[in-house]
N, C-alpha and C positions, 0 to 999 in steps of 0.2 A: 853444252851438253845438258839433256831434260834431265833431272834427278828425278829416282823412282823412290816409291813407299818403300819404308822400312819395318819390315815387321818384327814386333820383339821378341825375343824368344823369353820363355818362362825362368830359364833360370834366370834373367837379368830382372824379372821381376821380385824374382826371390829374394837377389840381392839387395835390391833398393828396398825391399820391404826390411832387410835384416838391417840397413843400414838406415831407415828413419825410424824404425820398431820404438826408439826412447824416445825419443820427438814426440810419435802417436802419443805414447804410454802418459805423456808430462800433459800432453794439452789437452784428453780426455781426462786426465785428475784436475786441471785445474776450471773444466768446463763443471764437475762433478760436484768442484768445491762452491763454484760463481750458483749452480742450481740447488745446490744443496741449503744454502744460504738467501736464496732467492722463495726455496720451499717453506721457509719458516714464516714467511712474511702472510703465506695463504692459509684462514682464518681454519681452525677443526671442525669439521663437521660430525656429530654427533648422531648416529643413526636410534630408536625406539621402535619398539614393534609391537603392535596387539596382535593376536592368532584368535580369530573370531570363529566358531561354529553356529552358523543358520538353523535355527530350527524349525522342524518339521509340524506347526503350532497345531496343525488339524486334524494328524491323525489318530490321535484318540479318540476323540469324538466322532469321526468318521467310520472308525472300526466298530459303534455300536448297529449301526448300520447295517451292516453286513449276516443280516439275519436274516432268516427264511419269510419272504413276502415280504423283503426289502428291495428285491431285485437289482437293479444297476443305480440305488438309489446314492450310494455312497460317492461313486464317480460324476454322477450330476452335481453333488453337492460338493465337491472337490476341485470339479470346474470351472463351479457358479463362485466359488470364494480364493478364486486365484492360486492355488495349491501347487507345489512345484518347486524344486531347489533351483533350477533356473530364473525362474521367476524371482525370486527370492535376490540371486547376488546381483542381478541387473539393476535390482529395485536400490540394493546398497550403491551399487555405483552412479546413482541418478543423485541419490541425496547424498553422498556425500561429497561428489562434484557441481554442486549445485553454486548458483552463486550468492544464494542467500547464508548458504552455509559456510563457504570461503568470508565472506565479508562480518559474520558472526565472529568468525575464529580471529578475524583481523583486529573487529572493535576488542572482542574480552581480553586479546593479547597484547593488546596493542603495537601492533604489528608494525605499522606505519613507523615509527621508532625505533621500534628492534631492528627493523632490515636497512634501517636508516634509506628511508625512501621520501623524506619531506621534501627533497628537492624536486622531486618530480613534479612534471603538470598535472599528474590525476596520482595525486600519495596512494592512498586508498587503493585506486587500481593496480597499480604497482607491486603493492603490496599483494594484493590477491594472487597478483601472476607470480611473484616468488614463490609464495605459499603452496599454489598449484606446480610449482617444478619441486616444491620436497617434499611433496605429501604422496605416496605411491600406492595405489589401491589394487590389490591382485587376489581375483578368484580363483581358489586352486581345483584342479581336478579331482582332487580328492573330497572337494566340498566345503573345505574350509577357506576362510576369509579373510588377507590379513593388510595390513594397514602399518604402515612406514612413514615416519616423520623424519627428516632430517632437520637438525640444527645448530649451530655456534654451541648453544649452550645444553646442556646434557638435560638441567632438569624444565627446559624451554620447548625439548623435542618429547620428553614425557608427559607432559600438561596437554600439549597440542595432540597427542596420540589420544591420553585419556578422554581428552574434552570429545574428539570425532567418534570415539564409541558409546559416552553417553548419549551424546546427539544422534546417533543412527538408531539408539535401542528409543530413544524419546520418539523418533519421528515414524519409525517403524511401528511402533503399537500407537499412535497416533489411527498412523493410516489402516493398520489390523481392526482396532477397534472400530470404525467408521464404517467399515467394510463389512463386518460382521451384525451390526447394528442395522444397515441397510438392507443387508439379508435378511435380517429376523422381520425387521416392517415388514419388508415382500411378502415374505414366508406367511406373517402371520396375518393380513392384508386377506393373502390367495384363504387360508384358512378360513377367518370368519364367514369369507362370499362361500364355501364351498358347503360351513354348516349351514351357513342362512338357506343356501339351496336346495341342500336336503332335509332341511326343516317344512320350507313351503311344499317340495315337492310329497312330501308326507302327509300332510295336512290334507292336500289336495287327493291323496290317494283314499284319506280317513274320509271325504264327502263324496269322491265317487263312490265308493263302498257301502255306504249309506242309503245314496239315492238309489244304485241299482240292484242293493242285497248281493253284492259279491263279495266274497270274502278272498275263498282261490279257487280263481275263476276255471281251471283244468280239472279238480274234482267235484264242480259245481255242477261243471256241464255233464261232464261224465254222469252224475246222478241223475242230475236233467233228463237226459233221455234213455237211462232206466226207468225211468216215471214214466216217460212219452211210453217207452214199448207195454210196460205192464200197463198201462189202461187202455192203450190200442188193444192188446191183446183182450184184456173184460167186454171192452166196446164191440170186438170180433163176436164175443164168446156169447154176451148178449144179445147180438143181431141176428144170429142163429139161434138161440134159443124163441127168439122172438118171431122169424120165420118159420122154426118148426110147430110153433100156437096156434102161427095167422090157418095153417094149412088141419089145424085138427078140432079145433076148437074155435067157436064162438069167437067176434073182435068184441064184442060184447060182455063177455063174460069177466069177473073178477080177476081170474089168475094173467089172460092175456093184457088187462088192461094194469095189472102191474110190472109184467112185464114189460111194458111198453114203457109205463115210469122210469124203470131201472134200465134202458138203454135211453131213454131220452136224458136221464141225468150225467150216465156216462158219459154220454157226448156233449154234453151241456161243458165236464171238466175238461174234455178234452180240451175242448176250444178255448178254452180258459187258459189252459199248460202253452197254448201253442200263443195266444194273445194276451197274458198277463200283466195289467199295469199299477200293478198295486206292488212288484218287487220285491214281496216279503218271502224270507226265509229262504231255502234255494230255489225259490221259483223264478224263471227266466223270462223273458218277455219273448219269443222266438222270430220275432219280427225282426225285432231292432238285435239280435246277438249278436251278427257281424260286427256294426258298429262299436256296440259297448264292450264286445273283446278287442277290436282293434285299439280303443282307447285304453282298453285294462293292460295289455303287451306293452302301450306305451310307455304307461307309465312306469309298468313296470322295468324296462330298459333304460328310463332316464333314474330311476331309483337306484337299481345297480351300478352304473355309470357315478352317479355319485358317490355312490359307496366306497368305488375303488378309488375316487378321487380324495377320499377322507381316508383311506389304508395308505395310499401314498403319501399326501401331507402329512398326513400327524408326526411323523417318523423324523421328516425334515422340519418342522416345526422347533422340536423336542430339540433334534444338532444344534438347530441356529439359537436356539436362549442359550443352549453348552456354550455354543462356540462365543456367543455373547458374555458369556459369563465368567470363562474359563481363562485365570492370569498367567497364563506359563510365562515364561519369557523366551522372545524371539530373537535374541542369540545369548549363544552362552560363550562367555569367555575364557577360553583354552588357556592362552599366555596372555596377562595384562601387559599395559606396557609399562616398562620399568627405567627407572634415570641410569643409560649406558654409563658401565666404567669406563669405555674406551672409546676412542675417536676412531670411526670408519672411510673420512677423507682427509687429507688426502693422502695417497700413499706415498710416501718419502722415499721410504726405499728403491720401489717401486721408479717414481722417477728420478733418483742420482743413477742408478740402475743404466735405464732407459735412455737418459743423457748423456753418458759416459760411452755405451756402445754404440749411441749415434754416432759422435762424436770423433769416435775412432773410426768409424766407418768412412763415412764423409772426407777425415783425414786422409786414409788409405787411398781414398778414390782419387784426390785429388793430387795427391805425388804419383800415383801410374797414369795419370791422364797429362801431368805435367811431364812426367820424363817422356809419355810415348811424343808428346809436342818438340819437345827439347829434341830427341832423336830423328825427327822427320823434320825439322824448321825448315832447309830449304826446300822441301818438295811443298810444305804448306803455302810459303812463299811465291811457289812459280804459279800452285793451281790459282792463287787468292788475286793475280794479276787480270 
């Protein structure tokens, strides 16, 4: 006859679990006891902690800035010198994972020792890569910075904390100063070229001025040809006067032959006003005034142009010796790190805990997987043929 499955019903499991319940209960305590005494043997690990705040080193100096015919000067200069709290924890977490700074921490602690790693093929290395699994570097959201050492020894994990914040606030103003320092060259580099430009272009405006008698050239001319119309106008007023002689008097006589003087002189100036190359005082050459205004606008718009080019430097000039000059320090230390009373690994509790309810577990499964066997053997028996 085939035997069929047997299925169990719950309360037969209930039974068997009421009837191994102390069995479980001895060999989860005595797995409890074997881990609990196994946990003593794993070395304490010692947690230390710095809480670093990043500072914001530029924005004072930044903020003088921020004055009328400054215009967007303060965000150029904010860009050009890497400004930014991002900026900032990235920059910590490059140095202080760096592997110059790992193998610093190794020689000054002597690490290679401590972690008892002489036996290895590269100690040194070895040692870096422990160092780097217990040193924990985390940017918070909130902006601050904090830095985690674990170690055996409490004041082993303190030393190594301190040692990575002096070395981040050292390597940090390192590279702040460098940075600010290359700025101000630039800064003051663009400077000198911008006075020296407007020095020559000045100069050069003092000899156009000179040679062509222009001072400002827009009230000059304007004068100019108020001159032109009032002696055109005498020139009119004496050529009619001088036609009205020709027709009543003598060309012979005294009075028309001074009149004749007194429009031949006025026209004599005229010509003069209109062709002047003597350039003195406002008189204009009228030939060449396209020319010598086109050259006087010129200059006068590369003078302007400089000018504003000297409004805007000076300003950034003045930041970059601040910011040159100016020692705040670029973090401040919220929490130092201090030598932990208490060991943070490993948790004992935690695992006799953890071992104990395995343990039972595991046990449990193994007598309902055993009795369902036991109760179906020969249907196991017939399929297993």
């Amino acid at each position: 006859m085939k035997p069929s499955f047997t299925s169990i019903d719950w309360i037969d499991y209930l039974h068997l679990i009421y009837n191994r319940l102390f069995r479980i209960i001895i060999i989860s305590f005595v797995v409890a006891v074997i881990t609990a005494g196994i946990s003593l043997f794993i070395d304490d690990q010692y947690k230390s902690t710095a809480n670093l705040l990043p500072n914001d080193k530029r924005s004072i100096g930044i903020g003088l800035l921020n004055s009328e015919g400054a215009g967007n000067i303060s965000s150029i200069a904010s860009n050009v010198l890497g400004g930014g709290q991002p900026q900032i924890i990235n920059r910590f977490y490059v140095l202080l994972r760096s592997n110059t700074t790992l193998e610093k921490v190794v020689n000054r602690f002597n690490l290679v020792e401590h972690y008892n790693a002489q036996g290895a093929t590269h100690p040194v290395k070895a040692a870096k890569e422990i160092l780097a699994q217990r040193s924990i570097f985390e940017g918070k959201e909130e902006g601050n910075f904090i830095i985690q050492v674990w170690d055996k020894d409490p004041e082993m994990a303190q030393k190594i904390a301190a040692y990575y914040v002096d070395r981040l606030n050292k390597l940090n103003n390192e590279i702040s100063t460098k940075e600010a320092t290359e700025y101000r060259k630039f800064i003051e580099d663009r400077y000198r070229k911008a006075q020296k430009d407007l020095d020559s272009l000045r100069k050069e405006m003092t000899r156009f001025q000179e040679k062509h008698g222009i001072y400002e050239l827009p009230q000059q001319v304007s004068g100019y040809f108020s001159l032109l119309a009032s002696v055109t106008q005498t020139k009119i007023q004496s050529e009619i006067k001088l036609e009205l002689l020709d027709k009543s008097i003598n060309k012979s006589s005294n009075a028309y032959q001074q009149a004749l003087e007194e429009y031949n002189t006025i026209n004599k100036k005229l010509e003069e006003l209109y062709h002047d190359q003597k350039g003195q005082n406002i008189i204009l050459n009228f030939d060449k005034l396209p020319q010598v205004g086109a050259r006087y606008f010129q200059l006068m718009k590369e003078l302007e142009v400089q000018e504003q080019i000297q409004k805007t430097i000076v300003p950034l000039y003045e930041q970059a010796k601040m910011e040159e000059a100016q020692s705040l320090p670029l973090v401040t230390i919220v929490d130092a790190p201090t030598v932990p009373k208490e060991d943070e690994w490993p948790p004992r509790a935690f695992i006799v805990i953890a071992s104990a309810i395995t343990t039972g577990i595991i046990c449990l499964l193994f007598y309902l997987i055993a009795f369902s066997l036991r109760e179906n053997k020969d249907y196991i028996e017939y399929i297993s043929k």
